[in-house]
N, C-alpha and C positions, 0 to 999 in steps of 0.2 A: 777117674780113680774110684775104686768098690771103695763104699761105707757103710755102717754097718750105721745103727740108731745115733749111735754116739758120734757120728761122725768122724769113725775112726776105720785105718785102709784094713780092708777082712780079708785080703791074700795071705797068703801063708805058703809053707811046701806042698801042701797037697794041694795046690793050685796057682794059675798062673799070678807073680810077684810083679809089684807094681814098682814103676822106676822110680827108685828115690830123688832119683833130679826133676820129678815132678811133682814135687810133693814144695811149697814156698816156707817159707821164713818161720812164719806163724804154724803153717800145717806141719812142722815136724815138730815144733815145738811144743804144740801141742799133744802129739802123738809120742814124746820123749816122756813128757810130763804123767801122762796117760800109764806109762811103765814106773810111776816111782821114781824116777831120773829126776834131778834138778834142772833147770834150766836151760844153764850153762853149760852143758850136753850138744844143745841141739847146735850153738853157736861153733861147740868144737867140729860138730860133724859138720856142718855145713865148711868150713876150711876146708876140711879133706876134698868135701868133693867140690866144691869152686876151684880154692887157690889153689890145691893142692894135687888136683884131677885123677885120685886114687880109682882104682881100675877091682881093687879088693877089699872086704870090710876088714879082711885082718892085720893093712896096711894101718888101720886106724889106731895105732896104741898108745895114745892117750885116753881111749875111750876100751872101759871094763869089759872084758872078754863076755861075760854074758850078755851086754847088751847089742856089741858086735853078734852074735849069736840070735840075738831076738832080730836086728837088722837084717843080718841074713835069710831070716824064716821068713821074712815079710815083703825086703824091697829086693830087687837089682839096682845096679849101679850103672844101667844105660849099656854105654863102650861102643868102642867101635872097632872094626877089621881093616886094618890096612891089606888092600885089596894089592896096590901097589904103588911106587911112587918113582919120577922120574926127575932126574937131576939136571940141572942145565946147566952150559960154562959161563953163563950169568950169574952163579949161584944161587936161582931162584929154586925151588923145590914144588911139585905138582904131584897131590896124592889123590889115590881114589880108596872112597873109605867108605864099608858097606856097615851096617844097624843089622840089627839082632833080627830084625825082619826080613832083611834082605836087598833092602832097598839103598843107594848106593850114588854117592855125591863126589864131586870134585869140590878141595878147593888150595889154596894155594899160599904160600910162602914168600915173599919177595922181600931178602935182604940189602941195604942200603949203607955203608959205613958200620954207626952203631942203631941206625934203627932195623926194625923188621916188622913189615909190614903183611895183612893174611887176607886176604879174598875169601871170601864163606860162600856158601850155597845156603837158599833159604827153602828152598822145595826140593825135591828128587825129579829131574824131568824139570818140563815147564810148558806150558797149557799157550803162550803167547804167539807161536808160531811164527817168530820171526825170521826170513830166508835166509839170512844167512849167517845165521848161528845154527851148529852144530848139538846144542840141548836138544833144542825143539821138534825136530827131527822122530826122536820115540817119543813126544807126547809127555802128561804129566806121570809120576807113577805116584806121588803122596805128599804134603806140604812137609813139614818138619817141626819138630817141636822147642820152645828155645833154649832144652838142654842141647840139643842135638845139635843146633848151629853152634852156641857156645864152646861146643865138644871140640868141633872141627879146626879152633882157634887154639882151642887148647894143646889138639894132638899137633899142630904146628910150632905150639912155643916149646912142648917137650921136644921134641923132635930136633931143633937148634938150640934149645937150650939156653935160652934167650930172651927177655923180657916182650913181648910184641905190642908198639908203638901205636899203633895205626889198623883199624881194620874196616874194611867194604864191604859190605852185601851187594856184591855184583856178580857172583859166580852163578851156578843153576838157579832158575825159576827167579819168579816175579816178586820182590821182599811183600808190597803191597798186592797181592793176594793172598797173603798168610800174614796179617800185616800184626795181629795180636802177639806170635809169635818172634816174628823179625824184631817188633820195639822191643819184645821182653826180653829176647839175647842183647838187646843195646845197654839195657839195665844192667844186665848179669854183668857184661865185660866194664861197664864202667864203675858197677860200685869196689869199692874199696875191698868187700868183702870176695867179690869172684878177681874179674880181668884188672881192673884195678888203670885204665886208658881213659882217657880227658876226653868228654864227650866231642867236645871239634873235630877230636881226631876219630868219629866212629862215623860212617858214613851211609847211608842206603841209597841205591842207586835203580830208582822204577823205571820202568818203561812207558809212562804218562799217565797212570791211575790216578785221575782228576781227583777221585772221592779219597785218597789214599794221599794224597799232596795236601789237602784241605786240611785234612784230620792231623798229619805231620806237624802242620803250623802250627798246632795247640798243643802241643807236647810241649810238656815245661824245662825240658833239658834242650842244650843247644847241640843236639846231634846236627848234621851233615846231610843235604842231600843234595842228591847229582837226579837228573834225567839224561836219559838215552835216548837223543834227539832221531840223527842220523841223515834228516832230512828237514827244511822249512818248506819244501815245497808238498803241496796237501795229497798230489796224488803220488809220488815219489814214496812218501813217508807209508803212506797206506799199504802201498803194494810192497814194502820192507818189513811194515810192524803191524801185519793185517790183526793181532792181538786186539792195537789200542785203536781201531776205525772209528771207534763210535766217538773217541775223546776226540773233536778236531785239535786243529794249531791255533783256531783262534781261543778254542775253549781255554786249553793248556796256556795261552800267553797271560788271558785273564786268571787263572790260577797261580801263574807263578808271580804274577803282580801281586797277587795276594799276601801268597806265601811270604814275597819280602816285605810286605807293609806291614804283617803281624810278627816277622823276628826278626828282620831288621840283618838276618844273614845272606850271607851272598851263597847262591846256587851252583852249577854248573851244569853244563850240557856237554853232554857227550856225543861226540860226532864223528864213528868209523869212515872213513872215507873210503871209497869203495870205486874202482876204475869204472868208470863209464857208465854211473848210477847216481852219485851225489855229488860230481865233481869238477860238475857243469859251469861255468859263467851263469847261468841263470839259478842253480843250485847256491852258487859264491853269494849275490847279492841279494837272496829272499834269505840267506840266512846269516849276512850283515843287516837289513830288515826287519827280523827277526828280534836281534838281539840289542842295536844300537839302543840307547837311552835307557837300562836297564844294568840291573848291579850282577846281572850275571858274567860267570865266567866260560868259558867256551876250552873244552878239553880235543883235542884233535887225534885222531888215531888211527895209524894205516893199518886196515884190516887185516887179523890174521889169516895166512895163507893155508887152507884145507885141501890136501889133496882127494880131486875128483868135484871141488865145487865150482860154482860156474862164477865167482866173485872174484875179485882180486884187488890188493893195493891200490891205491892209487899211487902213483908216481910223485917221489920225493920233490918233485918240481911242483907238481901240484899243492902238496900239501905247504910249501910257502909262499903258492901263490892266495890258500885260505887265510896263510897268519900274515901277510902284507894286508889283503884287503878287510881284515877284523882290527888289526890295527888301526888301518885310515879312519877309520867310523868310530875310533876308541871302545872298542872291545876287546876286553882282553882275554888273552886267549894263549897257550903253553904246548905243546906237542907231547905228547904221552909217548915213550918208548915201549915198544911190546917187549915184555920179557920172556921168556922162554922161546924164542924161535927154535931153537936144538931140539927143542922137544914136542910134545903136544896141549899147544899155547891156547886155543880157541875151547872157550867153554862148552863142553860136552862131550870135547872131540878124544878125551882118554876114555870115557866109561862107555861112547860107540863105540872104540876100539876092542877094549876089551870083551863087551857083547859080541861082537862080530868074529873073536876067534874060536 
């Protein structure tokens, strides 16, 4: 953000407006205060656009027309472009939402009874290159900032109209390579003041960012996290998630021992199964190996199906011959149902589409 001596934002109309959802708690209030405004100003504004995810300053009318007016001279208000969204007969909902830049994210909606649950993107693209996700494919195009992730939670709880329960940073890119950003959407959605969602139930989901897992465990909130295994065996997993090479499995086993001896929460690992790559007997028992004697969880999931890529499912026989022998060894462990098969389920695989027509 431009400042000026005083430390105050120096955009204005006659040049480019800095986004008010960049601006934190303290820096608008100070910058309310700066105009002659009381206070209790800047608390009302921040409603609007936390809880309240107004899209325009003149939605804000508790707040005096002139200083709506000075807001407008000085900030935008972010927003996003529903590019477009697709409906499943699951009632899950998959949107792709483009920023003012240009740059252009999936993330998703997945309703349950009375909860609803939202998948975010935490980068645009993703730099991890892993085979058989559909992101990776064009490369990164820019990290994201944590109104922008917040944003995308938002335009889903508007959009059903619906308190949102639960949400993941598993959608595009890597949370822990933008990792400043992905905590500080973890912040926004659980304080009282933005998302207003119990941190247990906020989750971020890496690809094995050892220095990114370290750093997690000393966060003082009891967020959630998952790794995105997909493989115990060392050269398997490399040639899947040639991103995390440098992190071995044995580094990551020692990391996540860590992780539960400093919060004492249980993890999960995520494990696509994938026909004739991870779904081996010898693949079964290095990742019963893996995991026995530890308080992780083990999440299962048959690979979403991409048309033109060369991976596929694994076979529903298979996938309980992994939860019989994670059992045996007291692992426990749950099978994840893909949602959106009707539509286009695999991360990335709506905003290729859309590039490619």
């Amino acid at each position: 953000m431009q400042s000026d001596k005083n430390n105050q934002p120096t955009s204005s109309s006659s040049g480019p407006r800095v986004d008010l959802r960049s601006l934190d708690a303290a820096e608008l209030e100070e910058f309310v205060t700066s105009l002659g405004q009381p206070r209790f100003r800047a608390k009302q504004i921040g409603e609007w656009i936390w809880s309240k995810n107004v899209s325009s300053f003149d939605e804000m009318t508790n707040i005096p027309k002139s200083l709506r007016e000075q807001l407008a001279d000085r900030f935008s208000l972010g927003g996003t472009t529903e590019v477009t969204r697709q409906l499943s007969r699951d009632g899950s909902r998959k949107y792709l939402l483009r920023f003012a830049d240009g740059a252009a994210v999936e993330c998703v909606g997945m309703p349950t009874k009375n909860r609803l649950a939202v998948c975010a993107s935490t980068q645009a693209g993703c730099a991890m290159g892993c085979v058989f996700c559909s992101t990776g494919k064009n490369g990164l195009t820019r990290s994201l900032t944590s109104a922008e992730i917040y944003e995308q939670v938002m335009h889903v709880r508007d959009d059903f109209n619906t308190r949102v329960t639960s949400v993941v940073l598993m959608g595009q890119g890597e949370p822990f390579a933008n990792y400043d950003a992905s905590v500080g959407a973890l912040r926004l959605l659980n304080s009282e003041d933005g998302g207003g969602i119990g941190a247990r139930h906020l989750t971020v989901s890496t690809s094995g960012i050892i220095p990114g897992i370290l750093r997690f465990a000393k966060e003082p909130e009891q967020f959630t996290l998952a790794v995105s295994l997909h493989s115990a065996v060392q050269r398997t997993r490399d040639a899947l998630m040639p991103g995390v090479k440098r992190y071995s499995l044995l580094r990551l086993y020692d990391a996540m021992g860590e992780y539960v001896e400093k919060t004492g929460r249980r993890p999960t690992y995520e494990y696509a199964l994938i026909a004739g790559v991870n779904d081996s007997e010898d693949e079964i028992g290095s990742l019963c190996d893996f995991c026995r004697g530890t308080l992780a969880h083990v999440n299962l999931i048959q690979l979403n199906e991409v048309p033109g890529s060369k991976f596929h499912p694994s076979s529903e026989e298979k996938v309980q011959q992994f939860v019989a022998r994670l059992t045996q060894v007291g692992v426990e462990c749950t099978v994840r149902n893909s949602r959106g098969q009707d539509i286009d389920a695999a991360c990335g695989q709506l905003r290729q589409r859309m590039q490619e027509k």
